[in-house]
C-alpha positions in Angstrom: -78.5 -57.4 -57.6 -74.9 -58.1 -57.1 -72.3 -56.2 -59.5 -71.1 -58.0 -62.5 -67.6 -59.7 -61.8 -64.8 -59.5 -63.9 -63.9 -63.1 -63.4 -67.2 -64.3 -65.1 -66.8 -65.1 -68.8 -69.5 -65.5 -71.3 -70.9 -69.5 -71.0 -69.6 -70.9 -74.4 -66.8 -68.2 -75.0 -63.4 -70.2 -75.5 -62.3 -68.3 -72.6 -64.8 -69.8 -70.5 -64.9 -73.1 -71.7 -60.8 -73.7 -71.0 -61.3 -72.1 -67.3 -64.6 -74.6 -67.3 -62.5 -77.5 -67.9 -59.4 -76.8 -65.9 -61.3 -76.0 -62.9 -63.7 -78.6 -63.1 -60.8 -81.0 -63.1 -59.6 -78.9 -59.9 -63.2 -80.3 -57.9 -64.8 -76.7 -58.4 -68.4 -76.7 -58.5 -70.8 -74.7 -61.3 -71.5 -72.4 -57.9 -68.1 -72.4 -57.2 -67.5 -70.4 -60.6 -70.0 -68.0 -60.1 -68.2 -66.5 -56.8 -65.8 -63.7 -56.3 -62.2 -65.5 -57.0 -60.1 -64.0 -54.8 -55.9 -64.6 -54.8 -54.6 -65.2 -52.0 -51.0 -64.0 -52.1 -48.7 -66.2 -50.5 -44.5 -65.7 -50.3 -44.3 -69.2 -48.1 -40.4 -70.3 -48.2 -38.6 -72.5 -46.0 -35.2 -70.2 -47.2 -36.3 -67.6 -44.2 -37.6 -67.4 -40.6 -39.8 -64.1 -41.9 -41.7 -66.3 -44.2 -41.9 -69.9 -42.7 -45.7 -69.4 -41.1 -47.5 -68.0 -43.8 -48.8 -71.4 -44.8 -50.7 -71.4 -41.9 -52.2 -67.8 -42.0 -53.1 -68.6 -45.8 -55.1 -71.8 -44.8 -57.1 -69.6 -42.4 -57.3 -66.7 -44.9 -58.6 -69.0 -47.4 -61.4 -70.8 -45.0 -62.6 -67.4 -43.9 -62.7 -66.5 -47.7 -65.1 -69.7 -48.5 -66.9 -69.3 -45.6 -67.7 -65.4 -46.6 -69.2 -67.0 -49.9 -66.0 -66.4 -52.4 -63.6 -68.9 -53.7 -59.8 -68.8 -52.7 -56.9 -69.3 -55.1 -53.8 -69.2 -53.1 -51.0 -68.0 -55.5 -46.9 -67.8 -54.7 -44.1 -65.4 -55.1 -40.6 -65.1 -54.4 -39.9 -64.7 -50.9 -37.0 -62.3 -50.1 -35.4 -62.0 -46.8 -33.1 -59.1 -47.5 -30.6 -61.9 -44.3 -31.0 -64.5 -46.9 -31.0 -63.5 -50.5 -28.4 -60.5 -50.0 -25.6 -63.2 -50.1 -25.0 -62.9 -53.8 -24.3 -60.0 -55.8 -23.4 -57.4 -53.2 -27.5 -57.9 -51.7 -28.6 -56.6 -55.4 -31.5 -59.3 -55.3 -32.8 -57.1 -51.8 -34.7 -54.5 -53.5 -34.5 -56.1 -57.3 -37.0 -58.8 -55.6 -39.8 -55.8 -54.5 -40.3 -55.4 -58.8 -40.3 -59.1 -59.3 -43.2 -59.9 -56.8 -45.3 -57.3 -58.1 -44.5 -58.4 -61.9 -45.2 -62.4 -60.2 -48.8 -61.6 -58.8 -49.4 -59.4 -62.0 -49.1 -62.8 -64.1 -51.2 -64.7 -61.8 -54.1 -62.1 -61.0 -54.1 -60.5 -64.0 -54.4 -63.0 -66.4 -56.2 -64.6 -64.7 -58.9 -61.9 -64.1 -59.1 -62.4 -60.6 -61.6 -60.5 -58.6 -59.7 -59.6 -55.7 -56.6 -60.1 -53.8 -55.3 -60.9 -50.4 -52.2 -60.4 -49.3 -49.9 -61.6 -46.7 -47.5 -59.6 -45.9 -44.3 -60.0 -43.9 -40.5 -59.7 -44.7 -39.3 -56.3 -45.9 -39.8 -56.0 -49.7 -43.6 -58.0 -49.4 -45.6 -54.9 -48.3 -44.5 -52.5 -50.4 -44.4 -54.9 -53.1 -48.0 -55.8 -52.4 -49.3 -51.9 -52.0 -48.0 -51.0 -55.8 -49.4 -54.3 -57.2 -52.8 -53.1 -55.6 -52.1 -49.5 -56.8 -51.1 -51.2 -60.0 -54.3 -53.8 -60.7 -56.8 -51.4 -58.8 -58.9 -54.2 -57.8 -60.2 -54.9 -54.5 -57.2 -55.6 -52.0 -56.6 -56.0 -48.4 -53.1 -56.5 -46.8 -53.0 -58.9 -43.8 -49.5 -58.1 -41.9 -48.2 -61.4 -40.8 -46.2 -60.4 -37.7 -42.8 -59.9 -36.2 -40.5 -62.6 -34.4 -39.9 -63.2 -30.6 -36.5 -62.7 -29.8 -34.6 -64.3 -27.2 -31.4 -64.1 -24.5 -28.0 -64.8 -24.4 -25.8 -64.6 -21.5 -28.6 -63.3 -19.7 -28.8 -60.7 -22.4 -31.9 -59.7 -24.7 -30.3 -60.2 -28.1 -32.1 -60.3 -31.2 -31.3 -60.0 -35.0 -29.8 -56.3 -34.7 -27.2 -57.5 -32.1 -26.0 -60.2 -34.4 -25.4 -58.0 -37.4 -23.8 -55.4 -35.0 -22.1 -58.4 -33.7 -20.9 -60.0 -36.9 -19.3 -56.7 -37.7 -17.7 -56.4 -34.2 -16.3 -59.6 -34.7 -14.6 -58.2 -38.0 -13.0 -56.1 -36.1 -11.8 -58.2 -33.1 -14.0 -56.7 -30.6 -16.1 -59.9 -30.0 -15.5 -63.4 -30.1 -16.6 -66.1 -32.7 -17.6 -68.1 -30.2 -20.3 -65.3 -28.7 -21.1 -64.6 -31.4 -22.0 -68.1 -32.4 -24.0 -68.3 -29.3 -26.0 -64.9 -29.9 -27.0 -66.1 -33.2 -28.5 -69.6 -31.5 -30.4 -67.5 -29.4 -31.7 -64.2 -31.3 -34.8 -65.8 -32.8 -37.4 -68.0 -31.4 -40.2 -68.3 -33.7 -41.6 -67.1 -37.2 -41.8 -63.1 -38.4 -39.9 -60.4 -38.9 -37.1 -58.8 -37.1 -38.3 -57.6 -34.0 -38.0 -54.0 -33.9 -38.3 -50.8 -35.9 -36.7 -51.7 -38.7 -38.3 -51.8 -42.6 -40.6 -54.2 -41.9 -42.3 -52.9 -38.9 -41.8 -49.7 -40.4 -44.1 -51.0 -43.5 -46.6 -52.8 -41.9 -47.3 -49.8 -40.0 -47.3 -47.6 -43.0 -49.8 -50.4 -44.6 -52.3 -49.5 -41.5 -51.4 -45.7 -41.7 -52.8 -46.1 -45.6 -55.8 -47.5 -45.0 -54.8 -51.1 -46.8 -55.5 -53.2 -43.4 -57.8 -53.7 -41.1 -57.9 -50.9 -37.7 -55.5 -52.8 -35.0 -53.5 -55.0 -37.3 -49.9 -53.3 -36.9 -47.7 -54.6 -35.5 -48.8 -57.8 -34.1 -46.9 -61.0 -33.2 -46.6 -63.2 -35.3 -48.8 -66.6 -35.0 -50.7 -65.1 -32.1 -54.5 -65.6 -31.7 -54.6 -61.9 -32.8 -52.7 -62.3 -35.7 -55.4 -65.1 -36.9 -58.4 -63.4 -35.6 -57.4 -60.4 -38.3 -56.1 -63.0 -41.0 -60.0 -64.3 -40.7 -61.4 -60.9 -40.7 -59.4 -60.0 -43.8 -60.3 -62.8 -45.4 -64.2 -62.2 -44.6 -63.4 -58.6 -45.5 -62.3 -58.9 -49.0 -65.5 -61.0 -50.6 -67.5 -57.6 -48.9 -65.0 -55.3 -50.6 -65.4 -57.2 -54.0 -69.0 -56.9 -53.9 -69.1 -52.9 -52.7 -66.3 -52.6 -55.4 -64.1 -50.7 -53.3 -60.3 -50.5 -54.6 -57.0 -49.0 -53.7 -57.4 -46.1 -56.1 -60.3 -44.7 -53.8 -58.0 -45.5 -50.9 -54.7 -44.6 -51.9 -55.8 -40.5 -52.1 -52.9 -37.9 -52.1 -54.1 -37.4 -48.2 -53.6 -41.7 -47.4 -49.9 -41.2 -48.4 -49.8 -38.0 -46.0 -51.1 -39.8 -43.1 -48.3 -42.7 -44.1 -45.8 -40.4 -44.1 -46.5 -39.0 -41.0 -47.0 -42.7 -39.6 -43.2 -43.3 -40.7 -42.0 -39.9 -39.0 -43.8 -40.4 -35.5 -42.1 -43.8 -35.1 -38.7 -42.6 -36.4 -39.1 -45.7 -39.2 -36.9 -46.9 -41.5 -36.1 -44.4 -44.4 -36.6 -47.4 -46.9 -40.1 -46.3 -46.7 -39.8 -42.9 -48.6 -38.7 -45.0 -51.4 -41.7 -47.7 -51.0 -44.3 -45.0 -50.2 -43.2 -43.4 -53.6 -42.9 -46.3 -55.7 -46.8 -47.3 -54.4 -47.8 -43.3 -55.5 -46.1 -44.3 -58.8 -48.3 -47.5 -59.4 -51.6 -45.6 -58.2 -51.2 -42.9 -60.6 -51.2 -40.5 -57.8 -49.5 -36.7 -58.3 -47.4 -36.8 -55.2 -43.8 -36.0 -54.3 -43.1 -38.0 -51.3 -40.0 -37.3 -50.7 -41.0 -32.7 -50.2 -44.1 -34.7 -48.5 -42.0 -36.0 -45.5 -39.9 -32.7 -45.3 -43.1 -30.6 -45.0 -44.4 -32.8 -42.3 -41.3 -33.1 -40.4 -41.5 -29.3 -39.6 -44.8 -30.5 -37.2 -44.6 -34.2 -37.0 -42.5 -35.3 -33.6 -41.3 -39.0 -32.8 -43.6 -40.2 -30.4 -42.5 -43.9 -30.5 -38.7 -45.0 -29.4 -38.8 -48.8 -30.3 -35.3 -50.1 -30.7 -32.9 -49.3 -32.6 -34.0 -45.9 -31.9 -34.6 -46.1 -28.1 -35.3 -48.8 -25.2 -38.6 -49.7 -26.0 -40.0 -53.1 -27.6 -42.1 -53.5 -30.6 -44.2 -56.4 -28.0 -44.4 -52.9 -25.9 -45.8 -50.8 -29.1 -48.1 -53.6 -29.8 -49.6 -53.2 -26.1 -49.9 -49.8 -26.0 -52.1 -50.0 -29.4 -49.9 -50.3 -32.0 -50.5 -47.8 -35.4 -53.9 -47.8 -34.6 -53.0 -45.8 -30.9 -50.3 -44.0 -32.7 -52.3 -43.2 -35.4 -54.9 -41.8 -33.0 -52.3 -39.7 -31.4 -51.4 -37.9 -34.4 -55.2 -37.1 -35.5 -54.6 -33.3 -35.3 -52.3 -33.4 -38.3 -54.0 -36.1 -40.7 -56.2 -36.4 -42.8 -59.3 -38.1 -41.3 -61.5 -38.5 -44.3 -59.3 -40.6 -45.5 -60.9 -44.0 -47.1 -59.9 -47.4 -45.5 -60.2 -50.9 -46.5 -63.2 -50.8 -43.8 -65.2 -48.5 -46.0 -65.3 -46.1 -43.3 -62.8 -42.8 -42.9 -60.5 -43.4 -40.5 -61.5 -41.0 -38.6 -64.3 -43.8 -38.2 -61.5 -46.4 -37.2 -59.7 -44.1 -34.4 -62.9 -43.3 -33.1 -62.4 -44.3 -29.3 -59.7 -45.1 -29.4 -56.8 -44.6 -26.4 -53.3 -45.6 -25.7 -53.0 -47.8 -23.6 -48.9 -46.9 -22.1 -48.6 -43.4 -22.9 -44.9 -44.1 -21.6 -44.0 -45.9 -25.3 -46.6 -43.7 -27.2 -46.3 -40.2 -26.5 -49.2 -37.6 -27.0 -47.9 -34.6 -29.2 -47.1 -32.4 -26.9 -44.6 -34.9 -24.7 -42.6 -36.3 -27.6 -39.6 -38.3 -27.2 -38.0 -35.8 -29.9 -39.4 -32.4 -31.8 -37.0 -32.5 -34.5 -38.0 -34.4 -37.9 -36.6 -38.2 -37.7 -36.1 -38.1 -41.5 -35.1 -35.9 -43.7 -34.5 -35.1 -47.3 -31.7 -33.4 -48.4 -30.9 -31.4 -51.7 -28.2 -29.6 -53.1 -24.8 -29.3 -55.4 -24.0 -33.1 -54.3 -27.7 -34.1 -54.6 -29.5 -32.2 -57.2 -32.5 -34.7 -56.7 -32.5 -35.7 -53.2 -30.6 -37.7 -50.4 -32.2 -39.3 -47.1 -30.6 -38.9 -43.6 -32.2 -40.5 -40.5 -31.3 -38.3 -37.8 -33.1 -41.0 -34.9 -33.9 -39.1 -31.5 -30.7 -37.7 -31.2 -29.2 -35.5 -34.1 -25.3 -35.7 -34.3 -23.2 -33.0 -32.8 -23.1 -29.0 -33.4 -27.2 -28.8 -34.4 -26.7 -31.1 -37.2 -24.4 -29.4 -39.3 -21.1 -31.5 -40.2 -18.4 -30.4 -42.6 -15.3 -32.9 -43.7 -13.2 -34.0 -46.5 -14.3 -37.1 -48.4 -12.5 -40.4 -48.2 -13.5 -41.9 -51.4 -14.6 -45.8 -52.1 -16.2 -47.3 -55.0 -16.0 -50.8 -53.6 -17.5 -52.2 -50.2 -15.2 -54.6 -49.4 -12.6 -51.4 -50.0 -14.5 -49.4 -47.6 -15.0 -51.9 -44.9 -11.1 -52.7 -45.2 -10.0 -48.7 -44.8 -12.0 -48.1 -42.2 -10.1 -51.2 -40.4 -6.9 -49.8 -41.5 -7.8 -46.8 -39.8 -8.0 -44.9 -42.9 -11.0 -42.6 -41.7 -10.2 -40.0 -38.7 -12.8 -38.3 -36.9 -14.1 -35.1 -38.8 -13.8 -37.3 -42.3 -16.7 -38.0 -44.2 -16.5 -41.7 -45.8 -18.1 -41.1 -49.6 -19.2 -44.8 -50.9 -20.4 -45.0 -54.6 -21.4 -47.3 -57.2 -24.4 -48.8 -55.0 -27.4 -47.1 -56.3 -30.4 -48.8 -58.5 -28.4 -48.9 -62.3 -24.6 -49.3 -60.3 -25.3 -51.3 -57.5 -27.0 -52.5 -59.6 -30.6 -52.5 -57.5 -29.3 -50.8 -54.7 -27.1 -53.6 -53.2 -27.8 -53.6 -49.8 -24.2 -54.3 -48.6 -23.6 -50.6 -48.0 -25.1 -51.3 -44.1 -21.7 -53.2 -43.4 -19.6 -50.0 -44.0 -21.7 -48.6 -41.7 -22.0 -51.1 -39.3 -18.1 -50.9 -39.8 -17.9 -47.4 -38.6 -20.6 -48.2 -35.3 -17.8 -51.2 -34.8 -14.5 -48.9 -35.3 -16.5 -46.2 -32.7 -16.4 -43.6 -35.1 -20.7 -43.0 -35.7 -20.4 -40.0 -34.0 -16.8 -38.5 -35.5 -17.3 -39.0 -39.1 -20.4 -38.7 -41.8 -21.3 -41.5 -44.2 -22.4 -41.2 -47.6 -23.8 -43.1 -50.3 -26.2 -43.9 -53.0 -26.8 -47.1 -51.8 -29.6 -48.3 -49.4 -29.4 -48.6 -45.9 -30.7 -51.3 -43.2 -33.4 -50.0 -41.1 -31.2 -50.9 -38.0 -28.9 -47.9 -39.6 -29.7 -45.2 -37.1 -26.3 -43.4 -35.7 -24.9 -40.5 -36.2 -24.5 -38.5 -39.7 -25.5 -41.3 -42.1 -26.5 -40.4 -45.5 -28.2 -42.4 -48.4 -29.4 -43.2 -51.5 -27.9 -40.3 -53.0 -29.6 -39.0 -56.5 -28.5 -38.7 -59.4 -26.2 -42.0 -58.7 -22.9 -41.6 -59.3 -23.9 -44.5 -62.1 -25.6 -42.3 -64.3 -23.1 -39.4 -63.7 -24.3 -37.8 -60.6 -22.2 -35.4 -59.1 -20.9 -38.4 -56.3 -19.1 -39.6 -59.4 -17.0 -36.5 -59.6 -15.9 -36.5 -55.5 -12.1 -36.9 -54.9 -10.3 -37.9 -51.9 -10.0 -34.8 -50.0 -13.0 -32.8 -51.2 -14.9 -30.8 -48.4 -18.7 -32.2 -48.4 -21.0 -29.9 -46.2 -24.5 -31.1 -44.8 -26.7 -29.2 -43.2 -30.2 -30.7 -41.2 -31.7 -27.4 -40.6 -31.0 -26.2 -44.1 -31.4 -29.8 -46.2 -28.7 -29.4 -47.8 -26.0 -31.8 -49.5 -23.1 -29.7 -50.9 -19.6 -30.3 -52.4 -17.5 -27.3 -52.3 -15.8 -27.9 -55.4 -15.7 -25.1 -58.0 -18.2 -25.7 -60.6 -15.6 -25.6 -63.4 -13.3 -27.4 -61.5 -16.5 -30.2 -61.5 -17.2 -29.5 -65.4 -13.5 -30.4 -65.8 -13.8 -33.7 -63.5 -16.7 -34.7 -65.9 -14.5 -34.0 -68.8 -12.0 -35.7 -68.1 -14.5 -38.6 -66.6 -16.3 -39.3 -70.3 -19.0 -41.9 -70.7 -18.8 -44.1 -68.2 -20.6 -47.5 -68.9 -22.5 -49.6 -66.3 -20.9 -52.1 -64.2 -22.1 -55.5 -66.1 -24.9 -57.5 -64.7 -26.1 -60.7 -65.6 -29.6 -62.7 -65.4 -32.7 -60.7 -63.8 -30.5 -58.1 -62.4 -29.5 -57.0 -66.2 -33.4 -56.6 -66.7 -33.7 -54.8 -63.6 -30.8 -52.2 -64.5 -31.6 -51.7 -68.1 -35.5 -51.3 -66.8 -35.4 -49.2 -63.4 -36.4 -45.4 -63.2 -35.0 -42.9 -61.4 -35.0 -42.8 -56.8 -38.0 -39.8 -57.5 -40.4 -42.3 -58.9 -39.1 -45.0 -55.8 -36.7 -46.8 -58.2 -39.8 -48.6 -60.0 -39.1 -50.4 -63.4 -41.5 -49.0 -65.6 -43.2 -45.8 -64.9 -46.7 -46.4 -65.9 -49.4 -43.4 -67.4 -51.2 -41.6 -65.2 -54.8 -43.0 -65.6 
């Protein structure tokens, strides 16, 4: 006999009888009420490239649902493409938007009582925002990625959506023409998806694979190609299986799933967003685990074996033909965990069963990697007690990753993006930016990329260190660049206390952060300092900054219990 569902309601029971009559009036069927109801998560917007197919993939998704014998409510939420939406309030809407989608679908699916979801995922903050809403509901769930973008040429150049933000800052600084530029943005995109290379997105969608939350072989994949659909219908047909077997993420999303994620992120050098997302996902699922000591215990064994741009000359078109996170997944088999439950029912070592890389030139086997060295790490220490991210790439900066320099001090991006045109940062300085974090940006504002895309510009990536409690771009891959510093200097973090001048010491090898200040030199900085309140927000971001916890639990708004 099948399972119960949770969607079914007593016949007569005022719940029942409201749903009965709405849903009769929708052209539903007595048989229709009796299936699995399944949502089909949909962030459709005509605001964003990343965004603009998915009402296609949801019209397939939703056929392959009814055809698999459940019934198919397609349900919206925002739609943030961090290009977009980051115009307003210093980019604060970028990762404020990840919490609003899961707090969206938890309206519609939850009070509802849906049975399960399906998700399409795309643009940066829709994956992750989908994996803690599953963590979150714990009912059957099954990600479909929706794809990346074609790029196209300019001058008889590849250019694509990381050449125009480089470019835009160039052309701040004089170094390339309006007019080029004008042309390189007419010509960077040519059809629907996400930026095309190994940015957050790509980074994500492979970490959704890594996780067991897609199908084997769905990341990365371009988007609105036959393969794309043919694992939008699979999903689709999937999930009405998975509702019946009663199979959820909190049998998926193990201690050893966000391991193997980790490990994912590592081996393609991906986008240190994703310590952050991965964390906040733990958070929802109720799992014990401290991703960010996760990803410096693996990156002691876990090479890079990908070099898709920005990190090296490869395409993601060329990871997707040389198997995508399903090849590089295989690669890495020695150091996951292969028991691991996937959305297929079966362990993945089930899924990478057979399975070969098809160009071992763009994914290296361990023992040939493009670089032995960790591509992100976590650093702690007097100038961040709780932790700090660095993204060292394939190359590490100069002298074994060890860089020591007084602090140039701004608490305003604008500021920061104007010294570093006056020429107020020399080589050997280290360019401190504050006041960007989740309570003072507040959310994180994403604008603290254009101060470093104002250092590739001025040619100083490789003279000076960055950083910051902000976020960072996943095209942010050069030199010494350091992020999302924690404690903020919002709450009173020590990056609060740094004065012009101050000698800030980071070490790779050692993960360490420090700020050689005298500790009662510090205790009078804080003194003197006092209560500091936060910067004033308005509207949704006022929510999010009263609300939002701490970078350790991912910056989520409300921790839950453990359950």
């Amino acid at each position: 006999m099948p399972r119960a569902l949770r969607s079914n309601f007593e016949p007569g029971s005022p719940r029942e009888a409201v749903r009965r009559a709405q849903w009769k009036a929708l052209g539903l069927s007595d048989a229709d009420m009796l299936k699995p109801k399944i949502a089909v998560v949909n962030s459709s917007s005509e605001l964003a490239i990343c965004f603009s197919h998915l009402d296609g993939i949801a019209r397939v998704v939703k056929d392959a649902v009814r055809e698999a014998g459940g019934l198919p409510f397609e349900i919206r939420t925002a739609a943030p493409s961090d290009f977009i939406i980051s115009a307003a309030k210093g980019g604060g809407y970028m990762l404020a938007s990840r919490d609003l989608i899961v707090n969206d679908m938890e309206i519609a699916v939850e009070g509802a009582q849906l049975d399960g979801m399906i998700c399409l995922s795309s643009c940066d903050k829709t994956p992750p925002a989908h994996l803690m809403a599953a963590g979150r509901f714990n009912i059957p769930t099954i990600l479909v990625i929706c794809g990346y973008q074609p790029s196209g040429y300019f001058e008889g150049k590849h250019v694509d959506i990381e050449e125009v933000f480089i470019g835009s800052v160039r052309a701040m600084f004089g170094k390339l023409s309006k007019e080029t530029l004008a042309g390189m943005c007419d010509h960077a995109i040519t059809g629907p998806g996400v930026c095309a290379g190994m940015g957050t997105a790509n980074s994500m969608h492979i970490v959704c694979e890594a996780l067991g939350m897609t199908l084997p072989g769905a990341a990365p994949v371009l988007a609105n190609s036959p393969r794309m659909f043919d694992f939008a219908r699979q999903s689709g047909r999937r999930i009405v299986e998975m509702v019946w077997e009663d199979l959820t993420p909190r049998q998926i999303l193990t201690p050893g799933a966000f391991r193997n994620a980790a490990a994912s992120v590592l081996a393609v050098s991906g986008s240190i967003n994703c310590v952050k997302h991965l964390q906040a996902t733990a958070v929802e699922a109720g799992v014990d685990v401290d991703l960010f000591s996760t990803f410096n215990e693996l990156g002691e064994h876990v090479p890079v074996l990908s070099a898709v741009a920005p990190n090296g000359p490869d395409t993601i078109d060329a990871f997707e033909a040389a198997g995508g996170a399903r090849a590089l997944l295989a690669q890495l088999q020695p150091l996951l965990d292969l028991d691991a439950l996937t959305v297929t029912g079966r362990p993945l070592r089930d899924n990478l069963a057979g399975v070969a890389v098809s160009n071992p030139a763009v994914i290296r086997p361990l023992d040939n990697p493009f670089a032995a060295h960790a591509s992100i790490v976590v650093l702690r220490g007097s100038l961040a007690p709780d932790s700090a991210i660095v993204r060292p790439g394939l190359q590490r900066p100069g002298n074994e990753g060890r860089f020591t320099g007084a602090a140039v001090v701004y608490d305003d991006v604008q500021e920061a993006i104007g010294g570093v045109q006056r020429g107020e940062l020399k080589p050997g300085q280290v360019l401190v930016l504050r006041g960007c974090g989740p309570k003072g940006g507040p959310a994180m504002a994403g604008s603290a990329s254009r101060v470093v895309f104002a250092i590739y510009a001025a040619g100083l990536e490789e003279q000076v260190a960055f950083v910051s409690d902000g976020q960072l771009s996943g095209l942010c891959n050069k030199g010494m660049t350091i992020a999302e510093v924690s404690p903020e200097s919002a709450v009173g973090g020590p990056l609060a206390l740094v004065e012009n001048g101050d000698r800030i010491l980071i070490d790779l090898d050692a993960r360490t952060l420090d700020l050689d200040v005298p500790a009662e030199e510090m205790e009078a900085r804080r003194t003197r300092r006092g209560d500091v309140p936060l910067p004033a927000a308005t509207g949704y971001l006022s929510i999010y900054q009263r609300s939002v916890q701490p970078m350790s639990t991912g910056a989520v708004l409300v921790k839950p219990e453990r359950r």
